[in-house]
Biopython code that builds the backbone (N, CA, C, O; Angstrom):
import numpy as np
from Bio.PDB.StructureBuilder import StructureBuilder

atoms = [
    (1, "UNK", "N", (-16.591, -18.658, 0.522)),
    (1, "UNK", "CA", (-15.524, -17.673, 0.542)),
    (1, "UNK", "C", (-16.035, -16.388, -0.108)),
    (1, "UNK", "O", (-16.622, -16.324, -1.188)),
    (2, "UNK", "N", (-15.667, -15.177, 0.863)),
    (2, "UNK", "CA", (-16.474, -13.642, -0.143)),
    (2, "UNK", "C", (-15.037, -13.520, -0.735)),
    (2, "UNK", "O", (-13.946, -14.087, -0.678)),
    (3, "UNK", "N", (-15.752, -12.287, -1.435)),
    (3, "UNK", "CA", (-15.386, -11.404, -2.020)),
    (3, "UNK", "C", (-14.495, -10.227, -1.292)),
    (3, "UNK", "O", (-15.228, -9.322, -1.689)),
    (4, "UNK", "N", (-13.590, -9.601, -0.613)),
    (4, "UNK", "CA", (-13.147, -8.619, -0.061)),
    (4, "UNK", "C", (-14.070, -7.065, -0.917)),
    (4, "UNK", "O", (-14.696, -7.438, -1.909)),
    (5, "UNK", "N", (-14.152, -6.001, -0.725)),
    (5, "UNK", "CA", (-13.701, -4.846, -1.598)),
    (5, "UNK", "C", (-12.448, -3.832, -0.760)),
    (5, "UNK", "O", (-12.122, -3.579, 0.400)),
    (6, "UNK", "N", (-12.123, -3.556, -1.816)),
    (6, "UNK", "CA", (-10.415, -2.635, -1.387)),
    (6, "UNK", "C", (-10.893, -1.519, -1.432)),
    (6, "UNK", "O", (-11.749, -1.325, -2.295)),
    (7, "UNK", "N", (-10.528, -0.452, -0.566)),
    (7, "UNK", "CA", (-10.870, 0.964, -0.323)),
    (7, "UNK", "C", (-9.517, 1.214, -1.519)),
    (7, "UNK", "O", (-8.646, 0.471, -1.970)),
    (8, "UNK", "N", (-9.901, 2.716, -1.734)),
    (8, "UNK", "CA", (-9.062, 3.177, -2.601)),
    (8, "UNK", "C", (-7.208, 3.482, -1.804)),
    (8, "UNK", "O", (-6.133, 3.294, -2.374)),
    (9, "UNK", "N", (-7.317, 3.714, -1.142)),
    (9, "UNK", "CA", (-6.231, 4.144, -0.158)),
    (9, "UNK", "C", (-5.335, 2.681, -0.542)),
    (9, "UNK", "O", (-4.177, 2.846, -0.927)),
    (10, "UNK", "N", (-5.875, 1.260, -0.433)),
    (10, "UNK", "CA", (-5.521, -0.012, -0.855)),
    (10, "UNK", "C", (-5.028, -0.547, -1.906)),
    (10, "UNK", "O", (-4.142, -1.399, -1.979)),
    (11, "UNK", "N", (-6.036, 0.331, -3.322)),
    (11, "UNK", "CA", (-5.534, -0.469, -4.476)),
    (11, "UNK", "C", (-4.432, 1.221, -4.200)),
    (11, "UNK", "O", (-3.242, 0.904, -4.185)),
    (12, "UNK", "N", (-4.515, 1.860, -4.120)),
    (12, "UNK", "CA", (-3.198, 3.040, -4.475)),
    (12, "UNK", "C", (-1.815, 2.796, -3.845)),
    (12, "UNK", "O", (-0.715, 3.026, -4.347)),
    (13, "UNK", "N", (-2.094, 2.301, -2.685)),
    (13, "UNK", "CA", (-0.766, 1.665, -2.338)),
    (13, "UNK", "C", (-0.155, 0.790, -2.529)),
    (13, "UNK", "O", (1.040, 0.732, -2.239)),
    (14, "UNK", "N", (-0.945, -0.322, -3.181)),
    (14, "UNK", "CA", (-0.310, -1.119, -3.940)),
    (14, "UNK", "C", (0.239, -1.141, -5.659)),
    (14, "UNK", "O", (1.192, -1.707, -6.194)),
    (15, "UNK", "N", (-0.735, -0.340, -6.140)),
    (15, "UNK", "CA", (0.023, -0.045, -7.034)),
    (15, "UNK", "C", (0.972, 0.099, -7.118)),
    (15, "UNK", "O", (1.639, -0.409, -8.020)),
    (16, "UNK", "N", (1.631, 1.163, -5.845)),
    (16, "UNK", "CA", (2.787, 2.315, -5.786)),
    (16, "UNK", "C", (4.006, 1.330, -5.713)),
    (16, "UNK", "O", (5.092, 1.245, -6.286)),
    (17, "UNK", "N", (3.218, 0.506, -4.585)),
    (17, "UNK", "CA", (4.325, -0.561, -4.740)),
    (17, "UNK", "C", (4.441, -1.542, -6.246)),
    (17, "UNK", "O", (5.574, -1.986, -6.434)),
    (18, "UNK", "N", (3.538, -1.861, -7.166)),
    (18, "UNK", "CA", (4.116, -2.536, -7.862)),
    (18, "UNK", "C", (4.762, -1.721, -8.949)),
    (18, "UNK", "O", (5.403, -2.307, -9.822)),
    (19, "UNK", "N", (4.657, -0.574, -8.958)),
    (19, "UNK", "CA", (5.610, 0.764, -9.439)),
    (19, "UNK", "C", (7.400, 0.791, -9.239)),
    (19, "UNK", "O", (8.308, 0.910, -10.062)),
    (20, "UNK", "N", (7.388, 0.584, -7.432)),
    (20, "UNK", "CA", (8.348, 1.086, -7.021)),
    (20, "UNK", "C", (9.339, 0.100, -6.516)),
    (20, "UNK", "O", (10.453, 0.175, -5.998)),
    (21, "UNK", "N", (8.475, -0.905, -6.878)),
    (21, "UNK", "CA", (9.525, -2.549, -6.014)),
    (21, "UNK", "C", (10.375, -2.248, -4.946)),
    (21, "UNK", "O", (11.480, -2.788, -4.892)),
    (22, "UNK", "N", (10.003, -1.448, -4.080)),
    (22, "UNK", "CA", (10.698, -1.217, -3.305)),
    (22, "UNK", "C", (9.833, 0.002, -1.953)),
    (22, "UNK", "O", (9.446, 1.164, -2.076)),
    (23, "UNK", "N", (9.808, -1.121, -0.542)),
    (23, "UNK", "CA", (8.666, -0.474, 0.300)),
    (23, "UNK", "C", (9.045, 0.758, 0.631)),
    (23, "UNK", "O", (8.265, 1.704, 0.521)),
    (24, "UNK", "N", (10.285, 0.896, 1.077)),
    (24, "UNK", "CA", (10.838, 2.549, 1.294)),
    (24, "UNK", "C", (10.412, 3.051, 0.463)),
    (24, "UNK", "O", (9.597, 3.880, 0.870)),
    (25, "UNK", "N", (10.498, 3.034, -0.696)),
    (25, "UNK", "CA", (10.442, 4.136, -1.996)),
    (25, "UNK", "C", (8.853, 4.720, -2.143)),
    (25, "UNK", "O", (8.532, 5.876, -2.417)),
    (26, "UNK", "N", (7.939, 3.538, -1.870)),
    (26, "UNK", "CA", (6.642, 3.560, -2.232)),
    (26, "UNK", "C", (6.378, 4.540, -0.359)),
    (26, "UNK", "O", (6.256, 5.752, -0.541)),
    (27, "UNK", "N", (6.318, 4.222, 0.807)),
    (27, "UNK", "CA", (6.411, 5.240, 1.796)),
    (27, "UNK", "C", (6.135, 6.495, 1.032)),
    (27, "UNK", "O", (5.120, 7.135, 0.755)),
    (28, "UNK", "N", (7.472, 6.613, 0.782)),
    (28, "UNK", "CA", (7.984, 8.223, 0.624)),
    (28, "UNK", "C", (7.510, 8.668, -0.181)),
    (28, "UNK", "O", (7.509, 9.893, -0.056)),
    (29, "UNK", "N", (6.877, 8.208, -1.364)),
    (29, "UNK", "CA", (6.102, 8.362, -2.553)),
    (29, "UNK", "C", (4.590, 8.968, -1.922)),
    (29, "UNK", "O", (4.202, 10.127, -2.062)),
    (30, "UNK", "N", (3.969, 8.038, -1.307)),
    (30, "UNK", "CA", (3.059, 7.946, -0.220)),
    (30, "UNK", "C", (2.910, 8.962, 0.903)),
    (30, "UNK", "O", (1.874, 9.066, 1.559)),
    (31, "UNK", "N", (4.308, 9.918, 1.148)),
    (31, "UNK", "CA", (4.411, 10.544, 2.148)),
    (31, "UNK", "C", (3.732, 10.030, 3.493)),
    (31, "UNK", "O", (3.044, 10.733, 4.234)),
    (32, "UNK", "N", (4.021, 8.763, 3.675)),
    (32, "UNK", "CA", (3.769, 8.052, 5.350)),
    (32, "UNK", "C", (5.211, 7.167, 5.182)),
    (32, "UNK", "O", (5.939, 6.915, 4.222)),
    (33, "UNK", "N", (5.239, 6.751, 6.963)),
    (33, "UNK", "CA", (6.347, 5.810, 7.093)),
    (33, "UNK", "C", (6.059, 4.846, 7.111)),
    (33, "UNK", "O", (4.944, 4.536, 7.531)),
    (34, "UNK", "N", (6.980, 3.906, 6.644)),
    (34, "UNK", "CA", (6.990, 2.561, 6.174)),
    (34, "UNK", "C", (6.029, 1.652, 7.090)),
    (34, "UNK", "O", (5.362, 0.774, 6.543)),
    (35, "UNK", "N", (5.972, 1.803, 8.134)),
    (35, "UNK", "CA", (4.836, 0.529, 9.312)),
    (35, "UNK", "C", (3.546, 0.931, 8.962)),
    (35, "UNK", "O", (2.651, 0.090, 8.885)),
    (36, "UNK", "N", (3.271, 2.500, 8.666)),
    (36, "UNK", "CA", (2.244, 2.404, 8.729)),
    (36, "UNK", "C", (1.483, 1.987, 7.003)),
    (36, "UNK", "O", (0.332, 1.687, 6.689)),
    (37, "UNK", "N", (2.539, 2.122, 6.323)),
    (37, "UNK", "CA", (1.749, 1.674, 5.042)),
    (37, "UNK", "C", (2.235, 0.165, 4.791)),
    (37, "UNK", "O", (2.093, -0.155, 3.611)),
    (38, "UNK", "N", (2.683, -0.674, 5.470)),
    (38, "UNK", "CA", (2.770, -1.635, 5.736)),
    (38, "UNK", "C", (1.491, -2.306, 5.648)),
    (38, "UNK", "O", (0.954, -3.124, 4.901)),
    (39, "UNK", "N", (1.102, -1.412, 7.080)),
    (39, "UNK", "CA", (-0.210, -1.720, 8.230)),
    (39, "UNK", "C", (-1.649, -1.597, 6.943)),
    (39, "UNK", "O", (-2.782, -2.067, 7.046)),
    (40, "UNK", "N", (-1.162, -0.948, 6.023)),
    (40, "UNK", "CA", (-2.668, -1.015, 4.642)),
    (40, "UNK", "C", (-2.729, -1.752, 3.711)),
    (40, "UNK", "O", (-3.603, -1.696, 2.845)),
    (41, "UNK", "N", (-1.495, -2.828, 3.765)),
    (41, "UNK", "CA", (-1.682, -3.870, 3.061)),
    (41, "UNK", "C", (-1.667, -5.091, 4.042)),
    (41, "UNK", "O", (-1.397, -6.120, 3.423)),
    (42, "UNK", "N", (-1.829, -5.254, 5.098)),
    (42, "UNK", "CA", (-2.403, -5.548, 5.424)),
    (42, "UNK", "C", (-3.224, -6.347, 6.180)),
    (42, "UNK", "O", (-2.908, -5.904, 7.284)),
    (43, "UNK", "N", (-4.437, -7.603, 6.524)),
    (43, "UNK", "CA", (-5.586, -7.157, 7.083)),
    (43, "UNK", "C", (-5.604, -7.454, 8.206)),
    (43, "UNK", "O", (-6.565, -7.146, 8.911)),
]
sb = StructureBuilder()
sb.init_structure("model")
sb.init_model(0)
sb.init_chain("A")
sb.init_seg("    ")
for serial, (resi, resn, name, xyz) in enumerate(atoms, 1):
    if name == "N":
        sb.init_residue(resn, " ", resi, " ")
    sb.init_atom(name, np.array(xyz, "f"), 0.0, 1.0, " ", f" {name:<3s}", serial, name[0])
structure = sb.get_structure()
């Protein structure tokens, strides 16, 4: 089993989300819509 590495775009959006508990909020935070930052967590 590897190792993944996370592009930065990855760990930042998740952060945002464990910030914002909430996927709308983290979007808009994000300035993208919700599918597509969906679509970066992912794989």
């Amino acid at each position: 089993m590897g190792v993944g590495v996370l592009e930065r775009y990855e760990i930042e959006t998740f952060l945002t989300l464990a910030e914002e508990l909430h996927f709308g909020r983290t979007a808009e935070r994000l300035r993208m819509i919700t599918g597509r930052m969906l679509a970066r967590l992912t794989p």
